[in-house]
N, C-alpha and C positions, 0 to 999 in steps of 0.2 A: 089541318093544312089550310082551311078555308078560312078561318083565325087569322092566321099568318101572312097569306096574303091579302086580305081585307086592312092587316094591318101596315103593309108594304104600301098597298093602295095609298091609305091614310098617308103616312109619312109622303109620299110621294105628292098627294097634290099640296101638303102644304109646302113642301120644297118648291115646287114651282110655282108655288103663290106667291113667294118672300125672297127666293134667292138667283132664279135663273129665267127672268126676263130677257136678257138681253140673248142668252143659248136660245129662247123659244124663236126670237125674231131671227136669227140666223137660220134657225132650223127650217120655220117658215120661209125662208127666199129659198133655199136648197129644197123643197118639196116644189114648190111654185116652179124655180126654176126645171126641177126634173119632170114635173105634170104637164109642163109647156114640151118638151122634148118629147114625153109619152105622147104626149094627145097629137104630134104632129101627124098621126096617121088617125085617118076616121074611121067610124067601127066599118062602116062600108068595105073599106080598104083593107081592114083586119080579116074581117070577114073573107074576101076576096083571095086573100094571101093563103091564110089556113086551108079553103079551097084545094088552091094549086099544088100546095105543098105535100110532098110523101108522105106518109103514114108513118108513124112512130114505129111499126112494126119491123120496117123496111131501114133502120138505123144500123148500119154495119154492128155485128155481134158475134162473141160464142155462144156456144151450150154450155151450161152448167158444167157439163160433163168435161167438154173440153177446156172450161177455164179448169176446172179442178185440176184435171189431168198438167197442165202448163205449171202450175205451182208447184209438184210433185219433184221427187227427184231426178234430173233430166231433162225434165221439162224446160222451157223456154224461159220461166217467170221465174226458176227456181235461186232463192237467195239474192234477188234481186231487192236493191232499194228502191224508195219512194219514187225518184226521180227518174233511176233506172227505167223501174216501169210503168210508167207513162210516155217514157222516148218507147220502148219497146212496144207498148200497146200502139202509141201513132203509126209507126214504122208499118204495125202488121193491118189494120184498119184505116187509116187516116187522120183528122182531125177531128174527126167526132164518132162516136162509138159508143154503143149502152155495154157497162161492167154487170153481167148479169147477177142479181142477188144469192149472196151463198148464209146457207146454214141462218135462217132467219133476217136476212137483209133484203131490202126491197133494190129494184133496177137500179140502176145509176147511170147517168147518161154524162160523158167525158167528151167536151169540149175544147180545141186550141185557137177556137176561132173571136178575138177578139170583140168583133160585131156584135158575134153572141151573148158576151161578156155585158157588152153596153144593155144589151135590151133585158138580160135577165137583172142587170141591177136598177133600172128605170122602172122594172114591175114585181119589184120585192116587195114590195106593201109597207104597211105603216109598221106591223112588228115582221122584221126580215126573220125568215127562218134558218138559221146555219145548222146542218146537222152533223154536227162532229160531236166528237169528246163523248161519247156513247158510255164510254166507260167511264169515267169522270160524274156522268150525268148519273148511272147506276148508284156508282160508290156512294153519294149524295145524299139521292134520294129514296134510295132502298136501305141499304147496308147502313149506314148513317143520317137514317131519317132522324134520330133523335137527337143527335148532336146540332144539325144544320135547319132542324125545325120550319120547312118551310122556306128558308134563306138561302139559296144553293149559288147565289155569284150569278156571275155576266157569263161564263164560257158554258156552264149546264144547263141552260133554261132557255125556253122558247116564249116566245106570245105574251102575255099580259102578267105573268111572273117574271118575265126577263123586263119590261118596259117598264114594272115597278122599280126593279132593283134599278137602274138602270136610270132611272128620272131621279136617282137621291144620286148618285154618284159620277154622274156627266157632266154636273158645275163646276165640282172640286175639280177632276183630273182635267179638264181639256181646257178649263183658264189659264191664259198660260202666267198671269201673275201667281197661281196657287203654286206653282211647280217653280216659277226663276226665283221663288223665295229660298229655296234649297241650292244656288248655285254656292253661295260658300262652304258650306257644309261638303257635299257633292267634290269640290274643288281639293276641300283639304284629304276628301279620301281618296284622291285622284294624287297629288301629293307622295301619298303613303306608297301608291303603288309605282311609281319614281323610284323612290326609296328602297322600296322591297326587290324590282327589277335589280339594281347593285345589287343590293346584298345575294342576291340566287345566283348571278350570273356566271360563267367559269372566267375567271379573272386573265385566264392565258388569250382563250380565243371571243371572250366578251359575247356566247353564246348563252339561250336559256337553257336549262335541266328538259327532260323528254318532259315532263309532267308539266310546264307550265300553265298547261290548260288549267290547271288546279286555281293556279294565281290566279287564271284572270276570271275563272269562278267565286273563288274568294273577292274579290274586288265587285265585283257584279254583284255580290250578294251584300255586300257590305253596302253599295251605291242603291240599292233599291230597299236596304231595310232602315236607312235614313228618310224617308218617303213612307214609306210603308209603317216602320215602328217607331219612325221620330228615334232612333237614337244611332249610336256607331258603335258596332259592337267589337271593335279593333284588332279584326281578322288580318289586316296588312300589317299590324304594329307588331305583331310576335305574341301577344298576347291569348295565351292556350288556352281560356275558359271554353269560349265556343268553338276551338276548330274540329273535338272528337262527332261533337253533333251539326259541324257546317260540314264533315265527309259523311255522315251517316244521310246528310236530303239532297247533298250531290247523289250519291248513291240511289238514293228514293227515286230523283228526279230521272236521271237516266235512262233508270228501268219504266219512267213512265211513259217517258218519248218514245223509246224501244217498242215495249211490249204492246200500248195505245195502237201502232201502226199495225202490228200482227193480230189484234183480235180484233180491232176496227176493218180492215181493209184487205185481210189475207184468210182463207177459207178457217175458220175457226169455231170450237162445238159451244162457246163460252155461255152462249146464251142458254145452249140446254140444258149443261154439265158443269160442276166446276173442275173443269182443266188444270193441270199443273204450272201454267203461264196465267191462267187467269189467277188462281192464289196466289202467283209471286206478285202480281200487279196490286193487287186488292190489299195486301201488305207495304208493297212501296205508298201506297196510299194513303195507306193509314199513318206511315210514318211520316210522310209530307205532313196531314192536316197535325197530327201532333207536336211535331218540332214547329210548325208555324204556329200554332195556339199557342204552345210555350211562349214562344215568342211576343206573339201577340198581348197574350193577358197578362207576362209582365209589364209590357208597356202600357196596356189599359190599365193597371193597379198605381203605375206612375203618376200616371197624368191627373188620375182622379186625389191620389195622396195630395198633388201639387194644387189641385183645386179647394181640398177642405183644408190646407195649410194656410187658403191666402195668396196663393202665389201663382194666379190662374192670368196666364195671358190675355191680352188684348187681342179684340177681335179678329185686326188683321195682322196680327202676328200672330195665330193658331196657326197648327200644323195639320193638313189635308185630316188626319188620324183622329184630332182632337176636333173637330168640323163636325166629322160625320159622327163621333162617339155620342154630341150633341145632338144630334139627328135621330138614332137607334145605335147602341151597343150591339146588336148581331149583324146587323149590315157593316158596322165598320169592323168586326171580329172575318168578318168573310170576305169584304172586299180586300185587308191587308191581307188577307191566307192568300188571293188570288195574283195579289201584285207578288209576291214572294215563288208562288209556283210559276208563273212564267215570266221574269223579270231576271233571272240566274242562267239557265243554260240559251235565251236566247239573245240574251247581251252578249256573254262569250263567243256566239258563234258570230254575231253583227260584230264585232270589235277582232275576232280574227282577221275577218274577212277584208278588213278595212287594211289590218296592217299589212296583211299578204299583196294588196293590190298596191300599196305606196311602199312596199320593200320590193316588189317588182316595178315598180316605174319610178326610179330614182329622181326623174324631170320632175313628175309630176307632184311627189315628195317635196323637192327645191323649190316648186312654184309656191307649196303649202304652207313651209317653214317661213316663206318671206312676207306671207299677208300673218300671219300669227305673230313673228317678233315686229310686224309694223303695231301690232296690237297689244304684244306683252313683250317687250325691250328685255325685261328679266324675266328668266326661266324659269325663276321661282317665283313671279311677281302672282298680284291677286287678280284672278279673275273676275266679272261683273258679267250682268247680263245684258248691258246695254253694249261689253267686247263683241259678245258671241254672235250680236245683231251686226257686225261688221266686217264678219269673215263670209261671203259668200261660196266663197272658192271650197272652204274648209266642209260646207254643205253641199257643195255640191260633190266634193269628194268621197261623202259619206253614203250619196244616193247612186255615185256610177258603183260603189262597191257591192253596194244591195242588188245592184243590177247582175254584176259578174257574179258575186258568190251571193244568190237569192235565200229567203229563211227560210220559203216553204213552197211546194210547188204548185200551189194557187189559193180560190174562195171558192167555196161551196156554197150553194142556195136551194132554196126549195121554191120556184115562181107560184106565185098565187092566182096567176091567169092560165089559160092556153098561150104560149109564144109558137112562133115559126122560125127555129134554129139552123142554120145552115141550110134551109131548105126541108126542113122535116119540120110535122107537127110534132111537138110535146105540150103533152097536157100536164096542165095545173097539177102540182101535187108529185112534178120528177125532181128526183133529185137531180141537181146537175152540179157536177164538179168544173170550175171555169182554170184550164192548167196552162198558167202562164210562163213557167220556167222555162217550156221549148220554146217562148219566142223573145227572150229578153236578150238572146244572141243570134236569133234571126234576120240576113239580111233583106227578107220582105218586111221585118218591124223597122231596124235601124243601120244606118250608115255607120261602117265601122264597126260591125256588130263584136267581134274579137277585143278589139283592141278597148284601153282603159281610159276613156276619154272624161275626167269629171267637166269640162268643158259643156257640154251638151246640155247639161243641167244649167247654166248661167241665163237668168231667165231675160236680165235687159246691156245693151250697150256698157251703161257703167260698171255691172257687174265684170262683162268681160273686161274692160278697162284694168279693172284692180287687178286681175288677175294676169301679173304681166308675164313678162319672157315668155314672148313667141302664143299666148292662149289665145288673142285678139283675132291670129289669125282662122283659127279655124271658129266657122260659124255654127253656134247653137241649133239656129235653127233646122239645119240642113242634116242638124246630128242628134232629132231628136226623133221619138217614135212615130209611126206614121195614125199610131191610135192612142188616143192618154187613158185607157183602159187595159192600155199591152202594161203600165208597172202601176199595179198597185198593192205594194209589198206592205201597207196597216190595213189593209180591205178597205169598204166603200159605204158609203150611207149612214144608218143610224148604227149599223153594227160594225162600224171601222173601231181597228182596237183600241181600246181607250187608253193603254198604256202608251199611245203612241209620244205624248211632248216628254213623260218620264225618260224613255230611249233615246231621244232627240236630244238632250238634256246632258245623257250621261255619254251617250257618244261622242256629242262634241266635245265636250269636259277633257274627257281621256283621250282620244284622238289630236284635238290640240295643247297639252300638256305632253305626251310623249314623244310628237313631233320636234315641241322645242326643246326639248333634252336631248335626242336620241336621233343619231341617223340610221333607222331601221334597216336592217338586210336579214333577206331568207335565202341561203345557199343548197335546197332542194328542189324536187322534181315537186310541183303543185297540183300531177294528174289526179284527179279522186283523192283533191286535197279535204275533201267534205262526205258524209255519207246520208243521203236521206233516210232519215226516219219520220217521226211525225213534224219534227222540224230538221233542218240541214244541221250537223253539227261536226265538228271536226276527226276527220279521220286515220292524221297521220302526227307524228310528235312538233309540236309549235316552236320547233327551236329557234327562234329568232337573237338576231344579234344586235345590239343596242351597244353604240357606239355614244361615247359623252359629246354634245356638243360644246365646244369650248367658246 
């Protein structure tokens, strides 16, 4: 293990010796910047606060006994999801509340309070601790130590093994040149699923099949394994090779989201015993890292044939894939496994979410449809990267829907000081869950907290401008959060998601291509049109109606 990391190391300072100058200087004024923010209190005054403030003991809580008892059947919590119960838990405690630790888990102290949110991410430290994916972290590094040797990804690893991995793979994804190199590619599998939408749909009433969730997993997977494995595996063209093994890691994937939230977060013996939910997990797992290695090593056997052939691209036409293979072959064997496990079901649930909110507000649809054909006249025309620089509207439609149908119901951190949270001391080393979902339709956060406003997002004068019929009127700023810590739907700091310009990328792509085809309607009820699990995902059939625009 110490091989391996020593080896990470290696790799990693020489990456930032030769490749990622310009991320260090960035990185630098957002530290400066955030250090200037922290230090505006002096230790005096730290001191002073911690003082006055109640004792961590004094943190609204249950008993053991009686959270277990509430999980039970009958109980308060019983069968509840993510989001569920966190409204639930506020409702009976308030805004801040310790979840006592069960079956091997330590305290956990659940926060709604924004402020909070700012000071716990201003004193995350230089390697921010996020303690999720528990099981993820297991499968890894226990169960599959031998496979992942050391190399476990960005979501299983903490401290100076995540800052390695993590210093080789933060140039590639978050330039945003490495990523708008893929918008043709991306485009033409945006394209396909145009194409596929006809062919599914019922020809009488122009609705989708219950299952279309499938499609827009298919599509999701196909859009991030153009990125991820450099190729298109032509899941949208009808072509049967890969769809028995693209429903075997929908399937994986599922059970991962599912069951991760029941042995992470809901009274479970996993750690002691293996459980009959812990074996199903530890299986869906294994068949995730194996369909994605498949994946993977045929596209690393590719690249490298096309290298001793002679036929090895130029530098800046490599693909992120063929970057990092140059870099280390197990960092980029892991990092594509990682883009592939959470690239698929959380695209589908961000791209439902989009369409439900512009199929219910048909204006706001019209207003979308009209900056896009000012942008592509033909419906079938080619998109560029310098178009999608010219659609504000169409971003900011993409961020009010994040808002309404959120992907997860906060961040989690470990502070590496003492803070003074809502009035209580926590010390260094609490877990604290920061759960932004109950306030992103709060009106103590925003005006208009209900309603679908992508307006509010339009960050200057000309942006509103463009965005005409009747948007100019209503003003952004009066319709935005009262804290820029209330939405932070990629997280925050060094450990904000890395996949985030990939999402960005593929949303717009698909969101503005099926806008100019398709006048979207959904003719159902959208109550618990979502269900939390580890992420929000869809809970009811996506029957959408897709109407040609002529």
């Amino acid at each position: 293990m110490h091989s391996n990391n020593a080896r990470c190391m290696k790799i990693g300072r020489d990456v930032f010796k030769t490749n990622i100058k310009s991320w260090l200087k960035i990185y630098k004024r957002q530290c400066s910047s955030s250090s200037s923010t922290a230090g505006a209190n002096t230790s005096s005054d730290a001191a002073l606060e911690w003082q006055q403030a109640r004792p961590f003991n004094e943190v609204p809580r249950d008993s053991v006994l009686k959270l277990i008892c509430k999980f039970l059947p009958g109980g308060r919590y019983y069968k509840l999801d993510s989001t569920q119960f966190v409204k639930a838990m506020q409702k009976e405690f308030g805004d801040i509340y310790v979840m006592p630790g069960l079956m091997g888990k330590p305290d956990a102290l659940y926060t709604h309070n924004p402020v909070d949110f700012e000071r716990v991410f201003r004193n995350e430290g230089a390697w921010p601790i996020r303690p999720s994916s528990e099981v993820l972290r297991y499968h890894r590094s226990k169960l599959r130590a031998d496979f992942y040797d050391g190399v476990e990804g960005i979501l299983a690893t903490q401290g100076e093994q995540w800052s390695s991995f993590r210093s080789v793979v933060t140039p590639l994804l978050m330039q945003p040149k490495n990523i708008k190199m893929y918008v043709g590619k991306m485009a033409q599998v945006n394209q396909e699923l145009v194409e596929r939408i006809r062919l599914l749909r019922n020809a009488e009433t122009l609705e989708m099949p219950d299952n279309f969730e499938e499609t827009l997993q298919l599509w999701a997977l196909e859009s991030v394994a153009v990125i991820a494995l450099d190729k298109q595996l032509g899941l949208l063209r009808g072509e049967s090779e890969h769809f028995a093994v693209a429903s075997k890691l929908f399937a994986a994937l599922k059970c991962f989201f599912t069951l991760s939230l029941e042995l992470e977060y809901t009274p479970s013996l996993w750690r002691l015993v293996a459980t009959p939910k812990y074996k199903r997990l530890m299986q869906a797992m294994d068949d995730i890292q194996n369909i994605t290695w498949n994946y993977t090593k045929e596209a690393i056997e590719k690249l490298e044939a096309e290298r001793q052939q002679g036929s090895e691209r130029k530098e800046s036409e490599k693909s992120v894939l063929e970057k990092l293979l140059k870099i280390d072959k197990k960092i980029a064997t892991v990092m594509a496994m990682d883009l592939l496990l959470g690239g698929v079901d959380t695209t589908t649930s961000l791209t439902a979410g989009a369409l439900l909110c512009l199929a219910k507000n048909p204006e706001k649809q019209a207003k979308l449809r009209a900056e896009i054909m000012h942008v592509l006249p033909h419906k079938n025309g080619e998109f560029t990267a310098d178009a999608l620089n010219s659609m504000p509207y169409l971003r900011a439609c993409l961020k009010e829907a994040l808002r309404i149908y959120p992907l997860a119901i906060g961040n989690m951190r470990v502070p590496q000081k003492d803070l003074v949270l809502s009035g209580y001391q926590v010390p260094k080393g609490t877990r604290v869950s920061m759960i932004s979902t109950t306030l992103l339709q709060s009106e103590q956060q925003y005006a208009r907290p209900l309603e679908y406003l992508p307006e509010r997002w339009l960050r200057t004068s000309g942006d509103v401008a463009a965005a005409k019929n009747g948007a100019a009127s209503l003003c952004p700023e009066q319709l935005k959060a009262s804290s820029p810590f209330t939405y932070l739907p990629f997280g925050h700091g060094a450990r904000a998601c890395l996949g985030r310009r990939i999402s960005d990328l593929e949303m717009e792509l698909s969101i503005a291509r099926l806008v100019r085809n398709f006048q979207i309607e959904f003719h159902y009820p959208t109550d618990n049109v979502f269900k939390g699990m580890l992420i929000n995902m869809p809970n009811v059939p996506l029957k959408f109606k897709f109407i040609d625009i002529n």
